[in-house]
C-alpha positions as CSV (number, residue, x, y, z in Angstrom):
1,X,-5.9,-9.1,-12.8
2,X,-8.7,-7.1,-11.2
3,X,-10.1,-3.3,-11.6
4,X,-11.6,-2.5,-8.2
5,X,-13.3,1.1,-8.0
6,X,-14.2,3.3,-5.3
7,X,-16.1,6.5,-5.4
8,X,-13.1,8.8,-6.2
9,X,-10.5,6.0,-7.7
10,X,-10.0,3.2,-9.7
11,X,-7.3,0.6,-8.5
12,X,-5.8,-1.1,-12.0
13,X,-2.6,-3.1,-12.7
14,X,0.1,-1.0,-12.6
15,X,1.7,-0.2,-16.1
16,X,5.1,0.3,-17.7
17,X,3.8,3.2,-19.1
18,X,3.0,4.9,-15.3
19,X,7.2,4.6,-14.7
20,X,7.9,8.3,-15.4
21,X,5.1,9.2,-13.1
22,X,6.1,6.0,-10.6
23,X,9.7,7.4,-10.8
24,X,9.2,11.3,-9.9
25,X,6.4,10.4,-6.9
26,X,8.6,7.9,-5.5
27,X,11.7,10.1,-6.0
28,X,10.7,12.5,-3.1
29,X,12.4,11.6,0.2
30,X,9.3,13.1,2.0
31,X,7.6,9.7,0.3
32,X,10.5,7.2,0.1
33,X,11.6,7.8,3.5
34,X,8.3,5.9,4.8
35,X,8.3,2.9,2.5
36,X,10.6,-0.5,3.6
37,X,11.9,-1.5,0.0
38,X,12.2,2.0,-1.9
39,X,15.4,3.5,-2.6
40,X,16.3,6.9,-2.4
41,X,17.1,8.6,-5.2
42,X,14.3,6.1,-7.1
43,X,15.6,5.5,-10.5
44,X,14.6,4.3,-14.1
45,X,16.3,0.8,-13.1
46,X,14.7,0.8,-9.7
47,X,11.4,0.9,-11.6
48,X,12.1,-1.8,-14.5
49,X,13.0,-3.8,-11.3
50,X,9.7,-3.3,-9.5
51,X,7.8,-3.7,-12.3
52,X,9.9,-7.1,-13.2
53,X,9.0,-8.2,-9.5
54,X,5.4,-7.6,-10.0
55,X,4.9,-9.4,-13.1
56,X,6.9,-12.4,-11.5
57,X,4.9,-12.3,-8.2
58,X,1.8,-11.8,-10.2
59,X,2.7,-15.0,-11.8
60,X,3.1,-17.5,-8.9
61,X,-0.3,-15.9,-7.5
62,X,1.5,-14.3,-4.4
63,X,0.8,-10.2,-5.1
64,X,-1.8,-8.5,-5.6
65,X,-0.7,-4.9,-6.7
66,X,-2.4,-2.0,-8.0
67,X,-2.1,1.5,-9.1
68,X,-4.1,4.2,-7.8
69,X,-5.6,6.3,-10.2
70,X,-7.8,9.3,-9.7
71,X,-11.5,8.4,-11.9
72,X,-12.0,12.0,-12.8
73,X,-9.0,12.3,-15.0
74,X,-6.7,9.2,-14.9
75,X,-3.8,11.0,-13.3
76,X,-1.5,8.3,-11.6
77,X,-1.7,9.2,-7.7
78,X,0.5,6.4,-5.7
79,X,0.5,2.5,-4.8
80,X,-1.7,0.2,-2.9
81,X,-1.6,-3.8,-2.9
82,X,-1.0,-7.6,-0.9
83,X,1.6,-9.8,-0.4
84,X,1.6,-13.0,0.5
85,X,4.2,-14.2,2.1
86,X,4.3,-17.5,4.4
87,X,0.3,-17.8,4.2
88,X,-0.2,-14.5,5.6
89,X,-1.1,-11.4,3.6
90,X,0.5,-8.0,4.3
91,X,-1.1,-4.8,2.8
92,X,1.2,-2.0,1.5
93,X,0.2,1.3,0.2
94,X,1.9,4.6,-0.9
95,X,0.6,8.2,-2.2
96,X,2.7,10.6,-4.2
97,X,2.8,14.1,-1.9
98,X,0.5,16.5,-3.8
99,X,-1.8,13.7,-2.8
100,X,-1.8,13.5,0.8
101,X,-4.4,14.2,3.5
102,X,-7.6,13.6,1.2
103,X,-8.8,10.4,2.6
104,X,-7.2,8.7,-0.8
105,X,-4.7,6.2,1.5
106,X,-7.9,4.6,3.2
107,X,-10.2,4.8,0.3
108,X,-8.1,2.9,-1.6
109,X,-6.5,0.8,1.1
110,X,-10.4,0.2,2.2
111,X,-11.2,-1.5,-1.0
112,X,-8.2,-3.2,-1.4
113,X,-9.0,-5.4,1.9
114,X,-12.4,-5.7,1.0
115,X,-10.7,-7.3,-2.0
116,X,-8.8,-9.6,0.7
117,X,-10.9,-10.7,2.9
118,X,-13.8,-11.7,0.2
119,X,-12.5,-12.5,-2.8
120,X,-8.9,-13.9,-1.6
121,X,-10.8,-15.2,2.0
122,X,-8.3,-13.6,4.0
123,X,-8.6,-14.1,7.3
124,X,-5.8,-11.7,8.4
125,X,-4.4,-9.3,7.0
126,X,-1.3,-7.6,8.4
127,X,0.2,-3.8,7.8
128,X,3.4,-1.5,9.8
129,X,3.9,1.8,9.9
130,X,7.4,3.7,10.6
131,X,7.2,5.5,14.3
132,X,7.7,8.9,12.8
133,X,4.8,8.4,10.2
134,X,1.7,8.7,12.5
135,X,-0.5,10.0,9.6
136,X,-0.5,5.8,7.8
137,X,-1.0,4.7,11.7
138,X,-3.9,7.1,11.5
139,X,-5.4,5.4,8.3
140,X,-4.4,1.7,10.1
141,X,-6.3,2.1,13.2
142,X,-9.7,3.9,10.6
143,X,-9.4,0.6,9.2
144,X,-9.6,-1.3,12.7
145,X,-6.0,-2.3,12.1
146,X,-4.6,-3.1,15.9
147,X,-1.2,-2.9,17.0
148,X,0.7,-5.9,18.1
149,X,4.0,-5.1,18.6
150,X,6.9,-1.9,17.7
151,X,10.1,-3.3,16.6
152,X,12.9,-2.0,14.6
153,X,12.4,-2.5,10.6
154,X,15.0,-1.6,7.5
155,X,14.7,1.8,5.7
156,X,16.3,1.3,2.3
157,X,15.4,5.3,1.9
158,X,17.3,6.2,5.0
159,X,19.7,3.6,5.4
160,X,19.1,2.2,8.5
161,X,16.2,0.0,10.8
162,X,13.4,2.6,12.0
163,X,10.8,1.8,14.7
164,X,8.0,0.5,13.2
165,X,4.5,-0.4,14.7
166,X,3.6,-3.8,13.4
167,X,-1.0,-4.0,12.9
168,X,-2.8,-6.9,12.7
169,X,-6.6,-7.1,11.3
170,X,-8.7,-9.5,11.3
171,X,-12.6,-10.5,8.8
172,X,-14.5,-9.4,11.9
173,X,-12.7,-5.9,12.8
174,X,-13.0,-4.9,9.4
175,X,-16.3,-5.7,9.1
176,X,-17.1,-3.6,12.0
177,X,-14.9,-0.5,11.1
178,X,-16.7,-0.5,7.9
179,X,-20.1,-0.5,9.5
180,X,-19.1,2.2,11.8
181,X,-17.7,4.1,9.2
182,X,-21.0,4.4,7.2
């Protein structure tokens, strides 16, 4: 599977070895509490699980995952990767607290669609964010994500649905975010 690199991160395959580090990030409700899929408290088992999941989805060529890394020293940061589901691609990404508001979500998120939409020749991508969550809406719309729709989605963290914006992007948008961006 791929390395991609960035100016600050490099994006590798996550590995069993990242699980205590996976495990404590993820364990904060703070983080949990905005993810669909992720379990709060996160355990050992709910890592052997994801990593299981990955391998297998990895496998039949339908996700792309990767864990962010910080270049300077390694240190295991958070999550960013695709999914394929039903032809269309959906992008998912995660940073451990300590590592928010730097710019890492839409760094890494940035070159992970670049990764989409030329080497995988995407031609949409989709992404959602949880209502109460407006920071990841804020790295969506940098992107030139647009929204298409809020509907309720499940929290495994909390328990129950949560209104969620649902974003759409398309080759072109991104194209032109990333040239305005420069």
């Amino acid at each position: 599977m791929s390395r991609l690199q960035t100016d600050r991160l490099l994006l590798r395959p996550p590995e069993r070895g990242d699980a205590p580090t996976l495990i404590a990030l993820l364990g904060d409700y703070d983080v949990s509490k905005n993810l669909g899929n992720v379990a709060h408290p996160y355990t050992e088992a709910h890592a052997r699980d994801f990593y299981a999941r990955m391998d297998d989805g990895r496998a039949r060529g339908e996700v792309w995952p990767f864990a962010v890394t910080q270049k300077t020293d390694g240190a295991y940061i958070g999550g960013v990767g695709l999914r394929l589901e039903q032809g269309a691609f959906e992008l998912g990404y995660w940073l451990g607290k300590p590592y928010w508001a730097r710019g890492y979500a839409s760094e890494a998120a940035a070159r992970v669609l670049d990764f989409a939409f030329h080497d995988l020749a995407a031609r949409t991508v989709w992404a959602w964010w949880f209502h109460d969550n407006p920071a990841s809406g804020h790295v969506l719309e940098k992107l030139g994500f647009r929204t298409l729709r809020a509907e309720p989605r499940n929290c495994l963290a909390r328990g129950q649905a949560v209104n969620c914006h649902l974003t759409m992007l398309d080759r072109e948008d991104f194209g032109r975010a990333r040239k305005n961006a420069a």
